[in-house]
Structures are given as C-alpha cells and as structure tokens.
C-alpha positions as MATLAB code, in Angstrom:
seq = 'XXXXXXXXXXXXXXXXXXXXXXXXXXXXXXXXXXXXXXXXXXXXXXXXXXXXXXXXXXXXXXXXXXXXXXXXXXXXXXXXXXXXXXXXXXXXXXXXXXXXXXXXXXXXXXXXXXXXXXXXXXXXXXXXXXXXXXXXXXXXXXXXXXXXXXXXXXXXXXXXXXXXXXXXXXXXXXXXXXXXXXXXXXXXXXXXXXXXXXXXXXXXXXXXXXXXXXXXXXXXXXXXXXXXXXXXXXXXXXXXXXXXXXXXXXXXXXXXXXXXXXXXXXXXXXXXXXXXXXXXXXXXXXXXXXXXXXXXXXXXXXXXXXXXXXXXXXXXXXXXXXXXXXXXXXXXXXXXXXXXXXXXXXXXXXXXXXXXXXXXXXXXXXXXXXXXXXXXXXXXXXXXXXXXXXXXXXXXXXXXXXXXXXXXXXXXXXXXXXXXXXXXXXXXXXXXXXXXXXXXXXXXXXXXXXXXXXXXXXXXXXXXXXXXXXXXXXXXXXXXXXXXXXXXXXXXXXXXXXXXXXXXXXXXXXXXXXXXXXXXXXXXXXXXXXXXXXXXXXXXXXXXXXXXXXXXXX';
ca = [
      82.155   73.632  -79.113;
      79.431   74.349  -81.696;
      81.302   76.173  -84.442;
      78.092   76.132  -87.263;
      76.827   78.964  -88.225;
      74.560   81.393  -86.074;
      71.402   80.592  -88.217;
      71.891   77.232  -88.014;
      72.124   76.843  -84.255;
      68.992   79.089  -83.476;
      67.140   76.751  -85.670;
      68.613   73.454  -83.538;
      68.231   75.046  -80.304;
      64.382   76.120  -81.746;
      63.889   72.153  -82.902;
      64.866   70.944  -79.736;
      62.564   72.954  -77.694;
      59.979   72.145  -79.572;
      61.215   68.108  -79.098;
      61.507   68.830  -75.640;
      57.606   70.194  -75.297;
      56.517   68.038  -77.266;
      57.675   65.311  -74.888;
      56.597   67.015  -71.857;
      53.063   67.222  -73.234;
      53.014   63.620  -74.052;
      54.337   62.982  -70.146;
      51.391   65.542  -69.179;
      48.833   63.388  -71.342;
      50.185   60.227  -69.638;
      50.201   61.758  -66.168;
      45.875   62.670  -66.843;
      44.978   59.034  -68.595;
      47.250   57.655  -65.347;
      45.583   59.565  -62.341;
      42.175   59.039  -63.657;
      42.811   55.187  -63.692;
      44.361   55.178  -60.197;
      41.703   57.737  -58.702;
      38.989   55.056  -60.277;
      40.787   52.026  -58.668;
      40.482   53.805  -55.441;
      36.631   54.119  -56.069;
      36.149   51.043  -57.253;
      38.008   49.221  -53.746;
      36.764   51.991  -51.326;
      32.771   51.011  -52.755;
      33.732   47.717  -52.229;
      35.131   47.245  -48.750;
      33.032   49.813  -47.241;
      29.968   48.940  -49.337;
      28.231   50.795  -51.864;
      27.710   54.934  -51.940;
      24.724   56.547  -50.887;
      24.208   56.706  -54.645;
      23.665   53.323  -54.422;
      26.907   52.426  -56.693;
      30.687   52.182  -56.407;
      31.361   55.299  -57.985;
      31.612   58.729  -56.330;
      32.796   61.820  -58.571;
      33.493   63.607  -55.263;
      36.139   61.118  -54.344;
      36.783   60.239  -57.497;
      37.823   64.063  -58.690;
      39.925   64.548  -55.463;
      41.746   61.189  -55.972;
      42.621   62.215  -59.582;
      43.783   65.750  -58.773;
      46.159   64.333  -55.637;
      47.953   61.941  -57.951;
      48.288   64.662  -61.038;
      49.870   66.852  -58.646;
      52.040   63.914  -57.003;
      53.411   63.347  -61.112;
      53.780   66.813  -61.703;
      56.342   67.325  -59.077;
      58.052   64.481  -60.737;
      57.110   65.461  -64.387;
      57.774   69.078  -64.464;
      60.834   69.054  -61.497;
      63.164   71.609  -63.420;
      60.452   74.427  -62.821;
      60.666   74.082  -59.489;
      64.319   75.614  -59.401;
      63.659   78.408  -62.529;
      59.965   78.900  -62.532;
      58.519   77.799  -59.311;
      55.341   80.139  -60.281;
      54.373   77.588  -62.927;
      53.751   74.685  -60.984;
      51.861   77.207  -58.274;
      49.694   77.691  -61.516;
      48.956   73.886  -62.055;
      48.224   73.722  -58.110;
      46.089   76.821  -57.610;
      43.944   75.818  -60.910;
      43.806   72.042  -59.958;
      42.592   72.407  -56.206;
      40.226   76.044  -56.602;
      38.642   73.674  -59.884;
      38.369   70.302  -57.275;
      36.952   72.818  -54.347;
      34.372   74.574  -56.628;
      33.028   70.819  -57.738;
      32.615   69.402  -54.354;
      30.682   72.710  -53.377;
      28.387   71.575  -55.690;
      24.920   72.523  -55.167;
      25.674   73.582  -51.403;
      26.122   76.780  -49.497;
      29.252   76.482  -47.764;
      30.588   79.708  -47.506;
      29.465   82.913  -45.867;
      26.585   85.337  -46.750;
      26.193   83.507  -50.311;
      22.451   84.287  -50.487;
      23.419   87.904  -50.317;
      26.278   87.559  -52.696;
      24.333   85.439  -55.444;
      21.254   88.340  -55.226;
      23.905   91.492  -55.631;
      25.312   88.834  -58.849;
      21.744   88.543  -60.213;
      20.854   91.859  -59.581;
      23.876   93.394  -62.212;
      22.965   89.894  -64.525;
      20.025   91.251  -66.127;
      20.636   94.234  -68.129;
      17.194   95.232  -69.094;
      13.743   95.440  -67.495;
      12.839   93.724  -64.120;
      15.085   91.354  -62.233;
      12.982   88.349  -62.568;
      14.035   85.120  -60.558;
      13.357   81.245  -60.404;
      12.794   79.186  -57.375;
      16.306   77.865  -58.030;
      17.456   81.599  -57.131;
      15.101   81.972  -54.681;
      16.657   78.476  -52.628;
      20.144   80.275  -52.787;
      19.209   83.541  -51.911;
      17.321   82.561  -49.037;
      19.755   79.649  -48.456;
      17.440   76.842  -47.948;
      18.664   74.392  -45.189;
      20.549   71.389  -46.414;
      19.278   68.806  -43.922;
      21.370   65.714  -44.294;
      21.276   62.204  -42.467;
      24.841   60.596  -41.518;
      26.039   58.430  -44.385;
      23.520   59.860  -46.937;
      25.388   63.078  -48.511;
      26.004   61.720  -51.809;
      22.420   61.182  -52.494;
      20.594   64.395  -50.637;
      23.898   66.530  -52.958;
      21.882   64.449  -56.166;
      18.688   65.055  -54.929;
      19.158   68.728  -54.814;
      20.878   69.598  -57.341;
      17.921   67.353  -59.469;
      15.469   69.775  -57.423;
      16.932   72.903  -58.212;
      17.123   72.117  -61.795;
      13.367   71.526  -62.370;
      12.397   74.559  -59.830;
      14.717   76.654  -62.112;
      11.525   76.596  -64.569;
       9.228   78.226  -61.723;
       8.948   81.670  -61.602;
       9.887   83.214  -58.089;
       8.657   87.086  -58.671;
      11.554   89.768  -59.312;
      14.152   91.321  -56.901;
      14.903   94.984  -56.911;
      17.506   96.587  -59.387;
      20.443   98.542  -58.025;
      19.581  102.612  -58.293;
      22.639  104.043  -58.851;
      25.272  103.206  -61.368;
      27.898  103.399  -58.780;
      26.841  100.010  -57.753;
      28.544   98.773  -61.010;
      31.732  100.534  -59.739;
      31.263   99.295  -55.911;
      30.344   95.984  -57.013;
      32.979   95.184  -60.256;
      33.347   92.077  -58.088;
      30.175   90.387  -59.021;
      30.742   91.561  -62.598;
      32.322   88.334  -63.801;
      29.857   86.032  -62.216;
      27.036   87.772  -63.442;
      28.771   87.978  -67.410;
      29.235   84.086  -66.857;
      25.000   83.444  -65.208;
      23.961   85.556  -68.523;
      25.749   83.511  -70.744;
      25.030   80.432  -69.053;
      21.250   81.904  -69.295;
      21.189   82.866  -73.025;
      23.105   79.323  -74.099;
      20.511   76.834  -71.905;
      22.514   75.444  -69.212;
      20.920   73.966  -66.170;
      20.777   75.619  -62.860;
      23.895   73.469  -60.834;
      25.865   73.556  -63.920;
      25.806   77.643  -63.940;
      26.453   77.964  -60.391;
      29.589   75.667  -60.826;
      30.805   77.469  -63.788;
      30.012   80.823  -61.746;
      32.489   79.076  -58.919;
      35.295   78.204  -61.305;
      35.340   81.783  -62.531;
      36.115   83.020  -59.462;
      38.750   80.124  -58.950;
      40.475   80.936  -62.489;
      40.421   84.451  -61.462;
      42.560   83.976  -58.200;
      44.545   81.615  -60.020;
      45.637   83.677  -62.947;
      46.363   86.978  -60.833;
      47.836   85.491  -58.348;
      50.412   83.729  -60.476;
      51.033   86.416  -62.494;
      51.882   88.238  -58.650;
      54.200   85.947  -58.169;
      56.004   86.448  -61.468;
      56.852   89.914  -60.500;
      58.995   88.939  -57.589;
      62.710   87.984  -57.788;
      62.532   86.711  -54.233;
      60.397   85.591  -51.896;
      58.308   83.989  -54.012;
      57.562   80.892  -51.401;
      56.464   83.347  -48.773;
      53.994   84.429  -51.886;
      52.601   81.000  -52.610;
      52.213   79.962  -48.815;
      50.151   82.727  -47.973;
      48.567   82.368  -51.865;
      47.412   78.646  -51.064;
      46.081   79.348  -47.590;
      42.951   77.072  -47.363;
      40.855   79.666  -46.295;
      41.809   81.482  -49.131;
      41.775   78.949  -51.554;
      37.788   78.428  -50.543;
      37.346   81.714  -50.664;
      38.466   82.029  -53.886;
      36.256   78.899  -54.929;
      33.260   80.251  -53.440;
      30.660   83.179  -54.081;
      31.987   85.978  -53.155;
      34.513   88.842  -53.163;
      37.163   87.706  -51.579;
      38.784   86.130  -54.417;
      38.772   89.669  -56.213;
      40.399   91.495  -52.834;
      42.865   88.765  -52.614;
      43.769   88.184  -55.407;
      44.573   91.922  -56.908;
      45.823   92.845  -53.452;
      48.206   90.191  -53.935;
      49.236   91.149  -57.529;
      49.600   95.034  -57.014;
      51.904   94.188  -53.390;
      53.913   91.341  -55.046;
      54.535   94.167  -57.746;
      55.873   96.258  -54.845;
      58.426   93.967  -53.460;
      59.456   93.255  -56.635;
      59.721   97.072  -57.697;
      61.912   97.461  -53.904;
      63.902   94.236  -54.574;
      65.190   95.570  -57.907;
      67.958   97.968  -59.594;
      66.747   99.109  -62.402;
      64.644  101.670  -62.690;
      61.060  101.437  -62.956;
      58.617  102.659  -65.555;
      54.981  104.683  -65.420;
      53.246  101.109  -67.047;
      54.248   98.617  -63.767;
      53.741  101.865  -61.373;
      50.040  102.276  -62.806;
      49.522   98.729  -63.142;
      50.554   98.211  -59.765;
      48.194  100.954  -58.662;
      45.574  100.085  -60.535;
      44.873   96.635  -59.247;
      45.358   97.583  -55.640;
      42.348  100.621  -56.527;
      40.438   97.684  -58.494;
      40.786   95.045  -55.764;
      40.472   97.278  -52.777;
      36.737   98.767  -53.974;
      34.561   96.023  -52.139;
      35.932   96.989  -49.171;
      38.050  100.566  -49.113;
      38.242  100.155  -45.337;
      41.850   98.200  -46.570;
      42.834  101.418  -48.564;
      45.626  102.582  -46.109;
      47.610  100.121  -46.881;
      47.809  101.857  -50.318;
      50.416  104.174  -48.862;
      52.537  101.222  -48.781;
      53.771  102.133  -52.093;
      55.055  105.700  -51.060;
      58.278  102.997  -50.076;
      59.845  102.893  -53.224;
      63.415  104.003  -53.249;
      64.127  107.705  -54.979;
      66.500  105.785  -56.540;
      64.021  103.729  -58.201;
      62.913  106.172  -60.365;
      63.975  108.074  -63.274;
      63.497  111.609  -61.896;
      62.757  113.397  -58.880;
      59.836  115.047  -60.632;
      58.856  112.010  -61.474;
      58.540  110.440  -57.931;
      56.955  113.785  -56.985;
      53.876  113.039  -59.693;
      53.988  109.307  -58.457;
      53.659  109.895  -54.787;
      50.967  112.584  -55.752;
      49.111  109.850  -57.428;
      49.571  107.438  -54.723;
      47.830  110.111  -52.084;
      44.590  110.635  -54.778;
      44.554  106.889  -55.478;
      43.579  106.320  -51.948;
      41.481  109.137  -51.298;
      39.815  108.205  -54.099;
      39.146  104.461  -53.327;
      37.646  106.336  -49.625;
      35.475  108.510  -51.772;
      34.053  105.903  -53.372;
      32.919  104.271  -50.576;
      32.569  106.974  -48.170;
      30.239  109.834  -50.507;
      27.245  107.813  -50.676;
      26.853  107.065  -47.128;
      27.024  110.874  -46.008;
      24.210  111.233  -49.143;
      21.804  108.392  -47.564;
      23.306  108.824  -43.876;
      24.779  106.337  -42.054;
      22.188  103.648  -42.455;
      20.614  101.241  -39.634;
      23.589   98.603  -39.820;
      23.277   94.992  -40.739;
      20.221   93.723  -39.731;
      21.743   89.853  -38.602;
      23.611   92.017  -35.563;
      20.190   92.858  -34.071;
      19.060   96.238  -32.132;
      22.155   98.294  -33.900;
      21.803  102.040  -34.782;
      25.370  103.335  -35.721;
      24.369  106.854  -35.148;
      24.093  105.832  -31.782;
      27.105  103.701  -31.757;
      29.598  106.778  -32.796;
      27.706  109.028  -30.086;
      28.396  106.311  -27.171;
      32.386  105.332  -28.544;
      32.995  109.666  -28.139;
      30.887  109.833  -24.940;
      32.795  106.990  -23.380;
      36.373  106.475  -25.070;
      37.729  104.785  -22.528;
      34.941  101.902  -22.381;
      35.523  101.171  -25.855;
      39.226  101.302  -25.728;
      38.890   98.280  -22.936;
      36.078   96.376  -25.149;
      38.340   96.816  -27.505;
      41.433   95.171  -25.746;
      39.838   92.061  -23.888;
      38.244   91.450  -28.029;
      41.729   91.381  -28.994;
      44.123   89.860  -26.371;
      43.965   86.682  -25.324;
      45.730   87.890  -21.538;
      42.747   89.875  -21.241;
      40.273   87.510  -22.349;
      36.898   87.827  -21.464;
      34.484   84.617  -20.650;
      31.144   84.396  -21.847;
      29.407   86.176  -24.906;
      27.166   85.302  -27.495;
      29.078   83.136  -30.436;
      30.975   84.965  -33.378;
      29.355   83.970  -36.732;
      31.780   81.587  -37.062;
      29.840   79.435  -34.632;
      32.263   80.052  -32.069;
      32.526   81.366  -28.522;
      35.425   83.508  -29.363;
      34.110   87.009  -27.848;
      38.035   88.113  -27.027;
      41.175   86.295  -27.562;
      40.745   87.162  -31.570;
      44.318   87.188  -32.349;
      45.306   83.966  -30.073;
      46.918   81.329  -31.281;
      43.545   78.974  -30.692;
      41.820   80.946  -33.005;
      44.045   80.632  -36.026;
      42.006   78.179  -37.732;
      39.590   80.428  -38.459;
      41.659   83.042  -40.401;
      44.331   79.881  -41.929;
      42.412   76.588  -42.505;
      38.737   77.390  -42.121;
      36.335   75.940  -44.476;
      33.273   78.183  -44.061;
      30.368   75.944  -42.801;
      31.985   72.921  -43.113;
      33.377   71.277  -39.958;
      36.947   72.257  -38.712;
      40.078   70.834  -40.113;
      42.121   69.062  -37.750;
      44.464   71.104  -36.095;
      47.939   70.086  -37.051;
      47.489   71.509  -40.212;
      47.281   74.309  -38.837;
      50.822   73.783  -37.126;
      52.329   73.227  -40.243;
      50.931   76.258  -41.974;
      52.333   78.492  -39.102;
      55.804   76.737  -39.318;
      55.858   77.260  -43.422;
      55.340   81.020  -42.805;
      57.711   81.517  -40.018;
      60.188   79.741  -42.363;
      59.641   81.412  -45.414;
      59.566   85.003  -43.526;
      62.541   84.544  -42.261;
      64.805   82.384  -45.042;
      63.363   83.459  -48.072;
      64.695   86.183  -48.884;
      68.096   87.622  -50.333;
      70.624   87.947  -47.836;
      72.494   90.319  -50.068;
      69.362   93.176  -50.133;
      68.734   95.210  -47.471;
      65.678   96.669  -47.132;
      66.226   98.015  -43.818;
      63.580   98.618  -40.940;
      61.490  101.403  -42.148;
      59.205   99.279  -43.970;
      58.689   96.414  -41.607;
      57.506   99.618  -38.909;
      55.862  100.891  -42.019;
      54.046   97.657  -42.605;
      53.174   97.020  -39.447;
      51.786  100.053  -38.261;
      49.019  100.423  -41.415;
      47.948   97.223  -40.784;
      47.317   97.680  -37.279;
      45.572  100.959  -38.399;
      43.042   98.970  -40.789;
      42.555   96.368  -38.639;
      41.250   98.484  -36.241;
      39.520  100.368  -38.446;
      37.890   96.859  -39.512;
      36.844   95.908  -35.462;
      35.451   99.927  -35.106;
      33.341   99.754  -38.152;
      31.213   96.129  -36.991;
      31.341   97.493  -33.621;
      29.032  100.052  -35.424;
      27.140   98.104  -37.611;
      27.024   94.802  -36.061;
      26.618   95.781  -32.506;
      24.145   96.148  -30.123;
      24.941  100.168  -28.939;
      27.080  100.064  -25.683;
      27.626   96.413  -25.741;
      30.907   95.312  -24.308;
      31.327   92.816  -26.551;
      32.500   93.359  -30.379;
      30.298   91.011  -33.513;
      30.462   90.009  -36.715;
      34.429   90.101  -37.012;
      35.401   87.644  -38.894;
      39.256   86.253  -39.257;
      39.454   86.014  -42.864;
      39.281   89.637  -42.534;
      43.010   89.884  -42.034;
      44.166   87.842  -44.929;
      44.730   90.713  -47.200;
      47.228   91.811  -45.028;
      48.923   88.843  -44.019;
      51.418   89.367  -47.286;
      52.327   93.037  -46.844;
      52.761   92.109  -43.378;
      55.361   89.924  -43.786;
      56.806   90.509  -46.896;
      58.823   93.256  -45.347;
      59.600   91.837  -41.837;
      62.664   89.740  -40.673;
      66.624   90.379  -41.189;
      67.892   89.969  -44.812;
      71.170   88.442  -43.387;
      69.132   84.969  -42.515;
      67.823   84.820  -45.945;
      68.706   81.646  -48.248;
      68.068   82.490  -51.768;
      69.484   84.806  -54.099;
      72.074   85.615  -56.906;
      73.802   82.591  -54.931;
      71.921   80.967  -52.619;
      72.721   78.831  -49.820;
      70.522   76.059  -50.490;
      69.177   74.427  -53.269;
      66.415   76.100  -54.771;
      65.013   73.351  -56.072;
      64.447   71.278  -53.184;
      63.439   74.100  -51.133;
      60.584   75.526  -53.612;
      59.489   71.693  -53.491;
      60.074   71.235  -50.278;
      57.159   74.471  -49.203;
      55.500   73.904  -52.174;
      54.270   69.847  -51.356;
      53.828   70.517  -48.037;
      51.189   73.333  -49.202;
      49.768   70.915  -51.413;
      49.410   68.444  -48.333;
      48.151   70.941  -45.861;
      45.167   71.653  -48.579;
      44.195   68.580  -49.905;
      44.221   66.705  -46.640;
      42.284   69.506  -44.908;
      40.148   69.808  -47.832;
      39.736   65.576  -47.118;
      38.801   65.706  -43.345;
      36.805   68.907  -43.725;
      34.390   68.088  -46.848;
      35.396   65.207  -49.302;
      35.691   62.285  -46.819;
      31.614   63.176  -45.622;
      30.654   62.451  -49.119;
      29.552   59.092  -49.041;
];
C-alpha cells in the first residue's frame, strides 16, 4: 500500500504516464519505419515475379500505400490492445483515418464515384468569392468527366499520364461557369464549403491540379473520421454496432470521395449516437448535448431534408431525462421547429421557382405531370411501387438502375445488398462474401451488443422503424418524380446508398436487451469482442478495397 503523501503520488502516477506514452509513441514510430519496409519488400518481390509495373519499374505507390496501411493496422491491434477493452473508439480513429486517407490516394486523378462532375462544379462555384467563376481545362475534364479509357495491364501508367495531363491543362483557360444567385445556396450547400475553403487555399499557395483534388478528398475523409469518432464517444453501449455500420465500404468511399455523403453521414451519425447515448443514461441531460445533438442532425440533414423525419426520433427521450417538465416541453417544441425548419429550407424555394423540369439524365420527366398522374391513378403507383420494392413481386425487364444494373424491382433483396454495403461506385463489384460477413457483423452486433440490464422497451424500435419506412418512401416518390419518365411503371435513379443514413437509427433501437453481452458486467470479454468486430471490419474493407480497385493497378 502506497502510504506517501498525496502530492507525491499524483506526481508518480503523472511521471509514469508520461513513461508509459512516451513508450507507446516510440512502439508507434517503430510500427511506421516497420510497415513501410515490409509494404516495400512486397513491391519489390511482386515487380519481380510478375515483372515490372506499367510504370515501367518495381515500385507502385498504389500497392505500396495499401501494403503499408494493412500492416500498421495489423501492429496496432497488437500495439495499442488495452484500448480495445476501455476505448475501443480510439483505434476506430486510427482505422477510419488510415483507410478514408489510403482510399482518397488510390482515387487519384479518377472519377470513381457518382455525379462528381456535378459535385466538383457546385465546389468551384462557392470557391471563388469575387467576380466571375473562371475555370481551367483541368476543371473542365472533371466537370464533364472525361472518359478514362484504359488497356488491361496498363493502369498505372494511363493514372500517370493523366494526372501529368491535367496538371499542364490546369494553365489553360476553360471560360467561366455561372455563380449561384441566391445566398441560400451557401446554406443548402454548407457541404461543399470545406472543399471549396481547401481548392482556394490550394489555389492561392500554388499547388498542382491532382495534388488539390487529393487534398480536397482527404478533407472529406478527415471529416467523417473525426465526427464519426467523436459519435461513438457519446455512447456507453453499442458502440460496435456504431463502428460496423461507421466502416461500411460504401460509406467509407463515400466519405473519400466528392461529395455529400460524408457530411449526411457523418453528422447523422454524431447527432443519433448522441441519442442513444442520451436514452442509455441516468443522469440527467443538459441544454449544450440537447442543442448539439440537434444541431448536427439540422447541419447534416440540409443536402437532403427529404431524411428530416427522422428528426422526430429525438422526441424519445425519457421525461425522466430531463430536469423539468417545462423543460422537455421547450425541448420537444424545438425538436418540431427544427424539422420544419430543415423542410423549409428545402421546400420554399421550389414553390418560388415551381417545381422545376427534373433531372435531365432521367429523360422525358415533367414532375408537374408526374404528381397529376400518381393522384389520378393511386392505385397504379401503389403497385409500381411494390414490384420496385419486393423481390416476391419482382418484375423482369427494365432499363438498368444507374448503378449499371438490371435491378428495376427486388430493391430491398438480399442480391442487391452490395450496392447499399460494399459498393465501390464505378469500380467493379467486390466479391460477394464480403458481403456475407458484413450482414453477419450487424446481425451480431444488433442483437449482443447491447446492455442486458437497460430496457428500452418496444416503442422505439416501432418508432424507428416506422420513420424510416416513411422517408424511404418519401425518397422512391420524389425520383419517381424527377427521374421518371411520367406514367412509367418502372421507378429510376434510386440508388442504395440512399438508405445508409438510416441503417443506424434503424437498428440501434431494435432487438431484446436481455440477449445483450456488454455492460456494467458483461458476459464476455470486451476486449476480444471489440477486436474480434473490429478486425473483421478492417478485413472486409481492405480486402474489398483490394479486389475492387488496388489489385487493377498494375
């Protein structure tokens, strides 16, 4: 028994944290000089036996960055294996930053993702703060998406070629590209707003063309990354359920691409991780996490409000939760303008301009016409809108989604899960056991991780359920208006990553507490089972990531 004085032992216990930190910096230093070496090995034996690159050497920083980030995260289970028990969230953090940094490099120069012509103009649009928006013929090739015609075996060099290419065109003048009119677009687009801080910067200090748009794809990487774990931090349970669904694939690309999913996802995360931790709590809670909770979900939810019912999710805090009932009164109140709000916002300027003549890329569409033909003939729509859905009512034939794939009806069967789990964009399919193993990691952690000894009761599983059945079909109505062809049995443009924003609400709140495993005192080890979900997450995205992109590098 340590019978020094007080003063004395805070200063041991101080230098021996500090020791301790010390140390595990000098391990992390190690781990980095050791992965590099190993990932350069690989290389060095892979140029070798299978001959030389398309670069025309051994060396390929594709294969060489993926081999080095799959052995640093090997050694940091190993390393850093008393988080895993504690403070599982920081080792999400090393994974999240680590794979969204290796995605965003081996995009490179391409366009792999959806609509990023139309997402890079909207960025370059908001970029230039003062006088015409002038482009390049760099910004031109992205915007208009310039085919990337590549023979077998030659990637490597056609990715050098153009990124060489759009570095000298990004001295040719292109013409300009119109300005947004109203300053509501700054509101309605806040997710482009870090992209286009980091393309003026990159602007004003010199950089080259493909060394902005990679910095530009990192932002939104260490964006996701940073929320997301600060998300999970909120929660006293359930935080592997959290980090499956956080280090989706398709989410993870998402996030690594142009875009706004990484803003929706991410801040949707945060503000319903805040929720279940708020609900899995006794003490009360305070007007900071309530608005903080809010906020992000009003933030995250403005590039696309059609998500904003699931905003009344909040209105299932406990009474109990809070100091007064005058106070839940004012929060609820809040809660109810929040989300009328986040509708205004979207919904005001389209009765001021009308309702517009729909996306273009769904061909002959006229939503005017659309709404007139759903009330003229409910009951059409209602059984367009089943056989889209159901796989027992499946319909053959159709034109292909814009996924590429003939998927008319049947959206939410099990074949089509790869396109809302492990789907890489434009890049070919990942094979579909991983897949499997996603599915079996979220049934798991649905139903185990959780704390037997809280009961949360049914109401807001039903809850849960019901307003995200609501916004999904809210989701399929509105591209059946602006996507479709009017009276079309068929349904466009719906895309799967569509429901990943709900996916965590979803099933954060379903399952009986009695199976769960963690806890106060669990029935397991926490340790191994955080590592457990945790490595197979890492698996499931690098070796998708590996048949999908990396391994066509050559």
């Amino acid at each position: 028994m340590d019978t020094g004085p007080k003063h004395m032992r805070r200063v041991e216990g101080s230098r021996q944290e500090s020791v301790s930190t010390g140390a595990r910096v000098v391990q992390l230093a190690l781990l980095i000089v050791a992965s590099c070496v190993v990932a350069l090995a690989i290389c060095f034996v892979a140029g070798h036996v299978r001959g030389s690159f398309s670069s025309g050497g051994w060396f390929n920083r594709f294969w060489f960055a993926f081999f080095a980030v799959t052995c640093f995260l090997g050694g940091m289970f190993v390393v850093c294996r008393d988080w895993l028990a504690t403070k599982p969230e920081r080792l999400y953090l090393v994974v999240v930053l680590c794979v969204t940094a290796l995605f965003s490099w081996s995009f490179s120069v391409r366009e792999v993702g959806w609509d990023v012509g139309v997402h890079y103009r909207n960025i370059a649009r908001i970029a230039d703060w003062e006088g015409p928006v002038e482009t390049s013929s760099s910004d031109q090739a992205i915007i208009a998406t310039e085919p990337f015609e590549v023979d077998d075996g030659r990637m490597l060099a056609a990715i050098d070629a153009r990124e060489d290419a759009l570095d000298v065109r990004d001295g040719q003048e292109a013409g300009t590209i119109e300005r947004p009119k109203s300053p509501l677009t700054y509101l309605t687009g806040i997710e482009y707003v870090p992209y286009a801080l980091v393309m003026a910067a990159c602007g004003a200090l010199g950089f080259s063309f493909s060394r902005t748009l990679l910095l530009m794809r990192l932002t939104g990487g260490l964006f996701y990354s940073v929320v997301t774990y600060l998300g999970m931090r909120k929660l006293r349970g359930g935080k592997m359920l959290y980090g499956v669904i956080a280090l989706l694939p398709t989410s993870v690309f998402l996030a690594a691409e142009l875009g706004y999913s990484y803003w929706l996802l991410s801040l949707c995360l945060y503000g319903f991780a805040s929720l279940v931790g708020m609900m899995q709590g006794s003490v009360k809670v305070g007007a900071a996490s309530l608005l903080r909770m809010l906020g992000a979900l009003f933030v995250g939810m403005l590039p696309r409000v059609v998500y904003f019912p699931l905003m009344f999710l909040c209105l299932l805090i406990p009474d109990a939760r809070f100091p007064s009932r005058r106070f839940a009164r004012a929060y609820r109140a809040v809660i109810v303008v929040s989300a009328l709000a986040t509708l205004g916002v979207w919904l005001v300027p389209r009765l001021m301009s009308g309702m517009g003549t729909g996306d273009a890329r769904g061909g002959e569409v006229d939503p005017g016409a659309q709404v007139a033909y759903i009330l003229s003939h409910p009951l059409e729509y209602a059984q367009t809108f089943a056989r889209f859905v159901l796989p027992p009512l499946a319909m053959e034939g159709g034109a292909p989604d814009v996924e590429g794939h003939n998927l008319v009806s049947g959206f939410l069967s099990v074949e089509a899960s790869p396109g809302l789990l492990t789907s890489y964009g434009y890049l070919p399919r990942a094979p579909w056991p991983f897949t499997a193993v996603i599915w079996a990691l979220l049934a798991l952690t649905t139903l185990t991780d959780k704390d037997s000894e809280q009961q949360l009761g049914i109401v807001p599983g039903v809850v849960s359920f019901i307003l995200c059945s609501g916004v999904f079909v809210m989701i399929v109505t509105a591209l059946y208006f602006e996507f479709t062809p009017v009276g079309l049995a068929e349904i466009h443009g719906v895309q799967r990553r569509y429901l990943l924003p709900m996916i965590y609400p979803l099933l954060a709140f379903v399952g009986p507490s009695r199976w769960g495993l963690m806890g106060e005192r669990p029935r397991v080890s926490a340790l191994w089972y955080n590592c457990a979900i945790l490595v197979c997450m890492v698996v499931v995205l690098l070796g998708s990531f590996w048949c999908s992109c990396v391994s066509a590098i050559v």
